[in-house]
C-alpha positions, 0 to 999 in steps of 0.5 A: 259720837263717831263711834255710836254712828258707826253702831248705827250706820252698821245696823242699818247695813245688817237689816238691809243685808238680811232683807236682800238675803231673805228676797234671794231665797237665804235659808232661815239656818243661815239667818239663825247662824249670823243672829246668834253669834256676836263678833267682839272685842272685850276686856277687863275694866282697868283701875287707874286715874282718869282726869279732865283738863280745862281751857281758860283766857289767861291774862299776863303780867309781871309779878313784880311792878313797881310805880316810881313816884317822884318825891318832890315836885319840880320841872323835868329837865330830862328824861333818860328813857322810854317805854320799852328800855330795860334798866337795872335798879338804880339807872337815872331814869329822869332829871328834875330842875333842882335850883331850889335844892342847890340854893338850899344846899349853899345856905347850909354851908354857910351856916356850917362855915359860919358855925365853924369860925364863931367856935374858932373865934371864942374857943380856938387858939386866939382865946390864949391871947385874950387879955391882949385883945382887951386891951386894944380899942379898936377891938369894940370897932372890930366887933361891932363892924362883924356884929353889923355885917353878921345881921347884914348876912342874916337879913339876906338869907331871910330875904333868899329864903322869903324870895325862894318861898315866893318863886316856888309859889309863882311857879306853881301858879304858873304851871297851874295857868298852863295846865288850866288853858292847855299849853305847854311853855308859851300861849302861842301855841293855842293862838296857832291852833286858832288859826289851824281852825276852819272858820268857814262854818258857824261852828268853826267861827265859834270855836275859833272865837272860844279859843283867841278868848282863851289864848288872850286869857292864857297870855295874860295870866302867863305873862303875869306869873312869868313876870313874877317868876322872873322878878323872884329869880333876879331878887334870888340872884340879887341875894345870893350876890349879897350873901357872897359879898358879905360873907367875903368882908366876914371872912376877911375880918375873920382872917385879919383877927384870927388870934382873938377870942371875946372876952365873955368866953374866958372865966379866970383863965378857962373856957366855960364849958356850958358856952362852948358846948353851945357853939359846938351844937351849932356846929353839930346842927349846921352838919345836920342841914348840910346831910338834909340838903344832900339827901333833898337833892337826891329827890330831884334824881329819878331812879329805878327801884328795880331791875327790869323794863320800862313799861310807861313813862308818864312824864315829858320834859319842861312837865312838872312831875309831882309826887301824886302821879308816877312818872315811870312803871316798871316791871321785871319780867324774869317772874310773870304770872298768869291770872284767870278765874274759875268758877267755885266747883272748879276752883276746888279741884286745884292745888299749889304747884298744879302743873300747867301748860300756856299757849301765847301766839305760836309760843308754849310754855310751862308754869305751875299754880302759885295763888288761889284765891279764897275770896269771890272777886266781886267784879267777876263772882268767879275765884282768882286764881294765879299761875306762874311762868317759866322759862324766857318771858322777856317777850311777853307783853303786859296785860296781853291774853293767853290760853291756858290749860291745866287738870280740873276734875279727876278720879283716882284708883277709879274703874274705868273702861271704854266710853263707847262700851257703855249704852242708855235705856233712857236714863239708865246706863248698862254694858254687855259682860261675858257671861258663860260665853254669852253676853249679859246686858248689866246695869251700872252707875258711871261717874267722870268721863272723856271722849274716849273713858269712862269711869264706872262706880258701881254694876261691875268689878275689875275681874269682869270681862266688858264687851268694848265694841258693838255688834248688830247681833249684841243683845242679851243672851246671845253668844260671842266670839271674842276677836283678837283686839288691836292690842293683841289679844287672842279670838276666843270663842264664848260657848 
């Protein structure tokens, strides 16, 4: 455009030349002399590669983000970290109150010890000395005192797990009536947001009123759950003191009569095998309890899946996670991905590994094309496409913009001479060959094009000499004098 503004300003000047010249009484020699030689530069088409380069608005995320989602539902203790912390797999990042986990895990040894000792009792080395036992009348006494203090234990830890049930469900409930009135541990809080409210207008008095109704609701119902709570904790701790108690008295009689066995083992001498098999898979089921009640107890850990940095945390302390929303996000910014989207036409210039350059504030870096989307995404109706950063990222920001530039259109092997060496007759595009030394007004058909080339398809082949730059006298017909170019060419005179 500079450059046809010259061609323009530069004509003018010529015609206001010869006008003044013509006044000052100019000969029509010297008139014809200037007119009928141009002064030029000109050269051969080059064949090579002409290609044009796009901006787009890139978006920046990490190619691997994962959502740690816990897997029970509990209160959270503590949580170990914060938005920005960089963590590798495997760091806590959040303690759950596992009460319920730990109870469970003590009624699972239990029925592992109590499997342990009845196998002990009817298959150990006390079944050798059975006839001997049988003989002792107070052995009934004994049995029946176990027997008694055996259905004693069992009747308990129905009664913990009947309580456990009801504690997990008045929590529940609890928690529900605190995220329902909107408070975290104690209604107090809404009574001193009341009193925080201006009742000097109609509508502070209102909202003032809305919020002593909810606050005395709220009080109500939290003092009615966390009674329940409280009572299902005590019968808890009631039931585990009983259990203990029980299984003491159990374990004394077991050490008392530890060389006993019952006499319904022992068949002429020898174990029955069907019985004794039965006894051992109690064992091999309480054993399974205890594996089930350790990896329960591991959900109650949050940890990281993946190395990487924190990006949100969405839990407090004394919250309740739950396993339907994730408690922390995390991504490993080693491997971020810029997303952009491109029209189809330009979408079909791109290929994998496309090199591409990223401008980020007053940063650069370098990627390549990793992902180009074969459907139309229906928010945009423009083509995905994904490209790959390399280099330090860690100071990138997810979900932060970026300009991005990267080839689309291009022609190979192509004809191509200088932009400003071709002109328009209306919609027809023509340049000036030398011809015989003189020039030579030829039409052609262009094709791709930037500020400074253009590519010419057809009117031309690469062994013709193109004039490249204007001249006031340049018209069809007219000689030229080839000038010496800036990349050194020699003048040569066209006769």
């Amino acid at each position: 455009m500079k450059n046809r503004q010259k061609k323009i300003a530069l004509l003018l000047c010529t015609v206001l030349s010869m006008s003044v010249l013509g006044g000052c009484g100019q000969t029509k020699e010297t008139e014809e002399i200037t007119e009928d030689v141009a002064i030029v530069e000109a050269a051969n088409p080059t064949v090579g590669d002409l290609k044009l380069s796009g901006e787009f608005i890139a978006t920046i995320n990490p190619d691997d983000s994962i959502y740690v989602i816990p897997k029970t539902t509990a209160e959270v203790m503590e949580v170990k970290v914060k938005a920005g912390d960089v963590v590798e797999a495997g760091d806590v990042l959040a303690v759950l109150d596992d009460t319920m986990a730990q109870i469970s895990m003590k009624s699972a040894q239990i029925s592992l010890d109590n499997a342990k000792r009845a196998y002990n009792l009817s298959y150990g080395d006390g079944a050798t000395i059975i006839n001997d036992i049988q003989t002792d009348s107070s052995l009934s006494k004994i049995e029946d005192g176990v027997a008694t203090q055996q259905e004693s234990f069992l009747d308990a830890m129905d009664s913990l797990e009947r309580y456990k049930r009801q504690l997990a469900d008045a929590q529940k409930e609890l928690a529900d009536v605190r995220k329902k009135y909107d408070y975290r541990e104690d209604p107090e809080e809404i009574k001193d947001y009341a009193e925080s409210i201006d009742k000097g207008t109609l509508e502070g008095m209102n909202e003032y009123q809305a919020a002593m109704t909810r606050y005395q609701t709220a009080a109500s119902l939290d003092a009615q759950w966390q009674a329940k709570v409280d009572g299902y904790k005590q019968a808890i701790d009631q039931c585990e003191e009983a259990i203990e108690n029980l299984q003491d008295s159990i374990d004394s009689t077991y050490e008392s009569y530890s060389q006993t066995a019952t006499t319904t083992s022992i068949s002429n001498g020898e174990l029955r095998e069907e019985q004794k098999q039965v006894s051992q898979n109690s064992i091999s089921a309480a054993e399974l309890g205890i594996e089930q009640a350790k990896e329960s107890l591991k959900a109650y850990t949050i940890t990281a899946a993946i190395s990487g940095v924190i990006e949100t945390v969405n839990i407090k302390e004394h919250d309740f996670a739950t396993s339907s929303n994730p408690a922390f996000v995390i991504s490993n910014k080693d491997s971020m991905v810029a997303t952009f989207y491109v029209s189809e036409d330009v979408r079909n210039t791109f290929s994998i590994g496309q090199k591409i350059s990223l401008e980020k504030d007053v940063a650069q870096y370098e990627g390549e094309i990793i992902e180009i989307g074969s459907a139309l995404d229906t928010t945009t109706g423009l083509f995905k496409i994904k490209a790959g950063i390399k280099g330090d990222t860690s100071a990138m920001l997810s979900g932060t913009k970026a300009k991005l530039t990267t080839d689309t259109y291009h022609e190979k092997n192509a004809l191509i001479i200088p932009y400003d060496a071709v002109y328009y007759d209306g919609t027809q595009a023509y340049v000036y060959t030398v011809v015989d030394g003189k020039a030579k007004k030829t039409n052609v058909t262009t094709g791709l094009y930037d500020v400074e080339n253009i590519v010419i398809t057809e009117g031309i082949t690469k062994d013709d000499t193109v004039i490249t730059t204007w001249s006031a006298q340049l018209r069809e017909g007219v000689a030229v004098s080839i000038r010496e170019s800036e990349n050194g060419a020699a003048n040569k005179t066209q006769e």
